[in-house]
C-alpha positions in Angstrom: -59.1 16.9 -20.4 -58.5 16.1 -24.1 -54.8 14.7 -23.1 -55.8 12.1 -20.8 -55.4 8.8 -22.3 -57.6 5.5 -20.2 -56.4 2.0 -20.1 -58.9 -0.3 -18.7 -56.8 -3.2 -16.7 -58.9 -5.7 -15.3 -57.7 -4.8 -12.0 -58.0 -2.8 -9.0 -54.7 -0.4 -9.0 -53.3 0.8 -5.3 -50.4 2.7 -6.7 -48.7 4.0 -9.2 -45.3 5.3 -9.7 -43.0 6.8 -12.4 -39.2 5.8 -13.6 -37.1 8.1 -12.8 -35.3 10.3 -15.5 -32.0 11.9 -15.7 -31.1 14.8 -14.0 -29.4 16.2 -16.5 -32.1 15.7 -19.6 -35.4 17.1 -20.2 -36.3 13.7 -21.1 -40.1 13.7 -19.8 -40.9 9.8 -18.3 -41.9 7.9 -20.0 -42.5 4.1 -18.3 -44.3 3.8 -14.9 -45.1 0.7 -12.7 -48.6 -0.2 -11.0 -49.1 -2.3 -7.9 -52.6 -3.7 -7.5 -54.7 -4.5 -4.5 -58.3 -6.4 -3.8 -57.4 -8.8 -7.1 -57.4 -12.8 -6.5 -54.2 -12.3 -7.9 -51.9 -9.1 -7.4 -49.3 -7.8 -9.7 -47.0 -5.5 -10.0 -46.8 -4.3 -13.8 -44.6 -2.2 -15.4 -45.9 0.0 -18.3 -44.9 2.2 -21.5 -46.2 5.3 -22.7 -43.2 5.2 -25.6 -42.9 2.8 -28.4 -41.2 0.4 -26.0 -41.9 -3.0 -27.3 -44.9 -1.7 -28.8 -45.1 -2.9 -33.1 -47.5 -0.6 -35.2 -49.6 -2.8 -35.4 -51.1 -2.2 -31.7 -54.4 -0.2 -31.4 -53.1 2.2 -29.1 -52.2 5.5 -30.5 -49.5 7.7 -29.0 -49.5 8.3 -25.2 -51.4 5.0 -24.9 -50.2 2.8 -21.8 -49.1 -0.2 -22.9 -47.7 -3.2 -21.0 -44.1 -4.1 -20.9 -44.3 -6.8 -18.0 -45.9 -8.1 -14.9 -45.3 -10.2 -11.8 -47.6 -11.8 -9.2 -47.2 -10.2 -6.2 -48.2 -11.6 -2.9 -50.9 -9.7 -1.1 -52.8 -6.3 -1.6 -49.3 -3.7 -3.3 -49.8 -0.9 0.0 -46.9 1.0 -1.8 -44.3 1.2 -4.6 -41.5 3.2 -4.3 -38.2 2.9 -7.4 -34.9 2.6 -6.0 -33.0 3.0 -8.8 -34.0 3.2 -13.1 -34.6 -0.7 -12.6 -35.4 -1.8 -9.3 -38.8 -0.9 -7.4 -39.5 -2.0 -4.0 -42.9 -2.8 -3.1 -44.7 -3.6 0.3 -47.1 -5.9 0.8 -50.9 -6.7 3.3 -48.7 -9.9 4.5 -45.6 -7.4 5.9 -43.2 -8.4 3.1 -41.4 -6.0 1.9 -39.6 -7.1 -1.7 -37.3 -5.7 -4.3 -38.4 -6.3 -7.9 -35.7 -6.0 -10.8 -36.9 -4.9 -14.1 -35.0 -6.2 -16.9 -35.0 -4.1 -19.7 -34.0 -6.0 -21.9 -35.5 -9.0 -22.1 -38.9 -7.2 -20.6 -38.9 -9.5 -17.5 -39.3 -9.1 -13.6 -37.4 -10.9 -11.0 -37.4 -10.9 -7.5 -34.0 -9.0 -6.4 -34.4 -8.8 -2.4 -37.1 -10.1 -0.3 -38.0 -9.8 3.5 -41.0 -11.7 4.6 -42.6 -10.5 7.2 -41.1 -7.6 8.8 -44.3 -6.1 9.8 -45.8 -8.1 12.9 -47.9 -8.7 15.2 -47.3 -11.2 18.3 -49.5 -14.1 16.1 -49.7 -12.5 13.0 -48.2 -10.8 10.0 -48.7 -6.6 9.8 -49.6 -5.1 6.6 -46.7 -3.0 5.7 -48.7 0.2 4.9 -45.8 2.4 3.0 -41.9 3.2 2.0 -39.6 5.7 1.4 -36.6 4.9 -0.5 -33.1 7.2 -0.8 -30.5 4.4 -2.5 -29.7 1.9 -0.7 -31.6 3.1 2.1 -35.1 1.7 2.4 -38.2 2.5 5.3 -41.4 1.2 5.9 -43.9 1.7 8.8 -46.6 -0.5 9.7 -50.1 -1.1 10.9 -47.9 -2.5 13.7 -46.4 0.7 14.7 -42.6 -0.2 13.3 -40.3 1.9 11.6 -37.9 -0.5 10.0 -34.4 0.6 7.6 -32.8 -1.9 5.1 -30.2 -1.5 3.1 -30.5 -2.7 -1.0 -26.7 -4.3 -0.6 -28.0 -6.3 2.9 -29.8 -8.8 3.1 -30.7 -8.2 6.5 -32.7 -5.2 8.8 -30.5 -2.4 9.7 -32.7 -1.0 12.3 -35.6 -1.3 13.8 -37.7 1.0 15.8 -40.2 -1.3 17.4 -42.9 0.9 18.9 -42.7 4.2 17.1 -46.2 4.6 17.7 -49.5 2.8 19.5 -51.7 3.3 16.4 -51.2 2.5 12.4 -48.4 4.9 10.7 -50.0 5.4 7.3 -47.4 7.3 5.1 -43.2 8.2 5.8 -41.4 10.5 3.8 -38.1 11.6 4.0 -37.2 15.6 5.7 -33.3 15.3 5.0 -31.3 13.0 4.5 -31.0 11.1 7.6 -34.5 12.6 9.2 -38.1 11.1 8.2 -41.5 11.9 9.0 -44.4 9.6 9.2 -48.0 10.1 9.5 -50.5 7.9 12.0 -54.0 7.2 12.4 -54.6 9.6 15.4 -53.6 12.8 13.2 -50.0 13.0 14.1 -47.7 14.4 12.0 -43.8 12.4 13.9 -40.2 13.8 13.3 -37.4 10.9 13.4 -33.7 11.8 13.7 -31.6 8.7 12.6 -28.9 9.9 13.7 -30.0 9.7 17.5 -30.2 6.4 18.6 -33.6 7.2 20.4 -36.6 5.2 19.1 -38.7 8.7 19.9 -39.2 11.1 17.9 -37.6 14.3 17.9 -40.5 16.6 17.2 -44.3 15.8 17.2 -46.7 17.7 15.4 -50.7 17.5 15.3 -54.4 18.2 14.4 -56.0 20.0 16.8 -59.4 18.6 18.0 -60.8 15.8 16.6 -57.8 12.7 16.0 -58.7 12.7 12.3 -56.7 9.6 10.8 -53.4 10.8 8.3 -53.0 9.0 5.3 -50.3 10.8 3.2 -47.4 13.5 3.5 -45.2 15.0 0.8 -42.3 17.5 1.8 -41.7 20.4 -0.6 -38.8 19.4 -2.7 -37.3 22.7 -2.4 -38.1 23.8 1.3 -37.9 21.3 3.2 -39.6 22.7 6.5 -43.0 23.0 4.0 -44.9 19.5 4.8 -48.5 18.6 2.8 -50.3 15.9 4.2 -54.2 14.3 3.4 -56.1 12.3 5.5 -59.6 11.0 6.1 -62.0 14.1 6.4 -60.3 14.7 2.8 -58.8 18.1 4.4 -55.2 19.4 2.4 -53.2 20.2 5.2 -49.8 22.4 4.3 -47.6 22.5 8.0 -44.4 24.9 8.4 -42.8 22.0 10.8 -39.9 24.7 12.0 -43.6 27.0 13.5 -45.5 25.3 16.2 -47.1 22.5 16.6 -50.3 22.5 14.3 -50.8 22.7 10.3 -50.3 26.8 9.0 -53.1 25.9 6.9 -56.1 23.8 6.1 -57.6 24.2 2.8 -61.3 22.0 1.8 -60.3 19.4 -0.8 -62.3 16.4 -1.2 -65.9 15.0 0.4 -64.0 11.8 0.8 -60.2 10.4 2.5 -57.5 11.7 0.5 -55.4 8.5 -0.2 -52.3 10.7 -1.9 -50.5 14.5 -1.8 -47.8 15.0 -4.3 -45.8 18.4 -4.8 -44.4 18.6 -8.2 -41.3 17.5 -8.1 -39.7 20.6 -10.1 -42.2 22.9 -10.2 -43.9 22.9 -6.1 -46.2 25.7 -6.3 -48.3 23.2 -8.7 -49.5 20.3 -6.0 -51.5 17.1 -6.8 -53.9 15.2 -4.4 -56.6 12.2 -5.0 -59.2 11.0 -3.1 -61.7 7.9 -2.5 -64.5 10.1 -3.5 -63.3 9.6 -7.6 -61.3 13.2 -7.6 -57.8 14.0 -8.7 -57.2 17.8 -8.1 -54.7 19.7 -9.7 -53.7 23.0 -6.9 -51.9 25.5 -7.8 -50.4 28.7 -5.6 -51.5 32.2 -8.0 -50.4 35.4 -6.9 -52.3 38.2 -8.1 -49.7 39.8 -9.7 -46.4 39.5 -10.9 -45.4 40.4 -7.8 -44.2 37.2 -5.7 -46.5 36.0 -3.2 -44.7 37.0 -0.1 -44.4 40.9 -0.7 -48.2 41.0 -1.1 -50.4 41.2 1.8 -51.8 38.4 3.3 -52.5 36.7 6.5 -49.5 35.2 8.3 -47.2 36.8 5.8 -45.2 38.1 9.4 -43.8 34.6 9.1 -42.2 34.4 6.2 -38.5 34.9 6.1 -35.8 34.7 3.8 -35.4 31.6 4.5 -38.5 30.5 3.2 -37.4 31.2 -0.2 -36.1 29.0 -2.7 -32.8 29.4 -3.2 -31.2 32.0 -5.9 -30.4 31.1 -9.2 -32.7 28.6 -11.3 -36.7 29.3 -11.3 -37.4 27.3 -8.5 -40.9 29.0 -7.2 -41.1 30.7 -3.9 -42.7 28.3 -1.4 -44.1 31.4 0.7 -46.8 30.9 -1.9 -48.0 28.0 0.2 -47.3 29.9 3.5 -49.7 32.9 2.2 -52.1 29.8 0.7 -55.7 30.9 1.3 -58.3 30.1 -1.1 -60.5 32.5 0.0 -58.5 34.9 -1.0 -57.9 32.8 -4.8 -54.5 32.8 -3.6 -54.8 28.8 -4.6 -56.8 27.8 -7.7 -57.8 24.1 -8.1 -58.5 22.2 -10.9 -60.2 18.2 -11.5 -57.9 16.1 -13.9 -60.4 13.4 -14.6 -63.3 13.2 -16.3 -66.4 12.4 -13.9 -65.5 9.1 -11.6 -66.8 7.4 -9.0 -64.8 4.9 -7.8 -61.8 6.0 -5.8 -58.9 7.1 -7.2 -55.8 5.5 -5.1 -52.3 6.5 -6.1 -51.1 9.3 -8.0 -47.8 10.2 -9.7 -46.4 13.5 -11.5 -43.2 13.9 -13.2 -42.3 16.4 -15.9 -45.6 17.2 -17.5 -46.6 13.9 -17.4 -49.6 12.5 -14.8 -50.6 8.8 -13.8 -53.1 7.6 -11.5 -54.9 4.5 -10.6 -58.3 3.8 -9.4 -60.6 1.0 -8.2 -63.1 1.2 -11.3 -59.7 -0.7 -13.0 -58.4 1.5 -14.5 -55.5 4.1 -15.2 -55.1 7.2 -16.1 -52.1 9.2 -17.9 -52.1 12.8 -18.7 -48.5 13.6 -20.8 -49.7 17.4 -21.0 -50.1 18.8 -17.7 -50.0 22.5 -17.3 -46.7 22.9 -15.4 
């Protein structure tokens, strides 16, 4: 708790996302960008927790977020996605969806690519409610029910799926490489091939009982059949897409919607969610021994096989760990990041060791040490 540094903003934060680093260092991040929502004015704002820019004479000690740039933004920042090391694209409550450059340099924004009202309805404009980037590819979904691809190098829309689905899609993430997955507002977890030429999707998966709205999904960076998604009974749902139709597990996680699931990028037995009820939880998968996961006992351990382990060489973990997950059994372990909060907390990010959030009490959050 002692590592997390606050920086009060004046403004409501809707999400937050880290640059991406090299590959091939161990570089940990070390800028991140912040959308805002609910403001008279909304901004997108990019941020330093290096000595970019910053003199000595600044207040903040080490670790302290401090502001490299910003740019009015037009309309609530739904979500914030990088593209490359300098480009982020951004969508918007009026259904734009825009490109913003970040110029090093000179510390400045510019607007790269814009596309003004993509999400519709017949007489109106649709929020644009999330994006998935994978360079130069770009997808949104809509409260209209659209799934729409761009290309960075085109300045117009690729394709456009116009009614994916009768209800709000909330969140899309990308499965593979030309597959996506998006979550709705009727608990429905959709499977998109784009290489059929089909505007249905190729696999549907869902809650069982009550329609309980989705708000986010993640896909194990390692496995990708190993889906996490959150949604408004505050519920962590981990789903095995390749096994039936219905989540493998469902674990209790906050008393209020969970607005954002992250696995670790490098690391996925360590998993990150945050919620409206002022909570960011820290999960992690513990076997009981140094034996792995999926040679212990367990419920439902029949199912794993070996292709649900990571692949040789490297540590990657062993995603069975999720597919044995039962906290009952203290198979997962959670832990809260922040200090007591209120107000929701919106957007997380995690990268390296290093943990950002943003939350409607105007502030953000940045932990560099996180036990990974």
């Amino acid at each position: 708790m002692e590592s997390v540094n606050a920086k009060y903003v004046s403004q409501k934060i809707s999400k937050t996302r880290w640059r991406p680093v090299s590959h091939s260092t161990l570089q940990q991040p070390d800028i991140f960008a912040t959308g805002s929502w609910d403001n008279e004015d909304n901004k997108i704002s990019f941020w330093s927790i290096g000595n970019h820019g910053s003199s000595a004479l600044d207040d903040g000690f080490e670790g302290d977020p401090q502001l490299l740039c910003e740019h009015k933004h037009d309309g609530d920042v739904l979500d914030l996605q990088f593209l490359d090391q300098d480009k982020i694209v951004t969508t918007s409550s009026t259904g734009a969806v825009t490109i913003f450059r970040h110029h090093q340099n000179s510390q400045t924004i510019s607007v790269s690519q814009r596309w003004p009202g993509v999400h519709c309805y017949p007489c109106d404009n649709a929020p644009c409610t999330g994006v998935v980037c994978s360079s130069p590819e770009i997808v949104t979904v809509g409260e209209d029910g659209r799934i729409v691809v761009f290309r960075a190098d085109q300045e117009g829309v690729v394709r456009v799926i116009e009614n994916a689905d009768s209800s709000t899609i909330h969140a899309v993430t990308y499965l593979r490489t030309t597959e996506i997955l998006t979550v709705n507002s009727i608990g429905q977890l959709k499977l998109w091939d784009f290489r059929q030429q089909s505007n249905s999707p190729s696999q549907i998966l869902s809650l069982s009982g009550d329609r309980v709205p989705l708000h986010c999904v993640d896909r194990h960076p390692n496995q990708q059949h190993i889906v996490a998604t959150g949604g408004q009974d505050g519920m962590l749902c981990v789903w095995d897409i390749r096994q039936g139709s219905a989540p493998f597990s469902l674990m209790e996680a906050h008393s209020a919607e969970m607005w954002e699931v992250h696995f670790h990028p490098s690391n996925p037995d360590h998993l990150f969610t945050c919620s409206e009820d002022g909570s960011l939880l820290h999960w992690e998968t513990s076997a009981q021994s140094d034996m792995p996961s999926f040679l212990q006992g367990g419920r439902n351990n029949s199912m794993i096989s070996r292709s649900a382990m990571a692949p040789a060489g490297g540590n990657q973990s062993l995603i069975s760990a999720w597919l044995s997950g039962d906290s009952s059994k203290g198979r997962v372990e959670t832990t809260h990041m922040l200090p007591s909060q209120t107000l929701s907390v919106n957007s997380l990010d995690v990268l390296g060791q290093c943990l950002v959030c943003g939350t409607d009490g105007e502030a953000i959050f940045v932990n560099s040490q996180v036990p990974v």
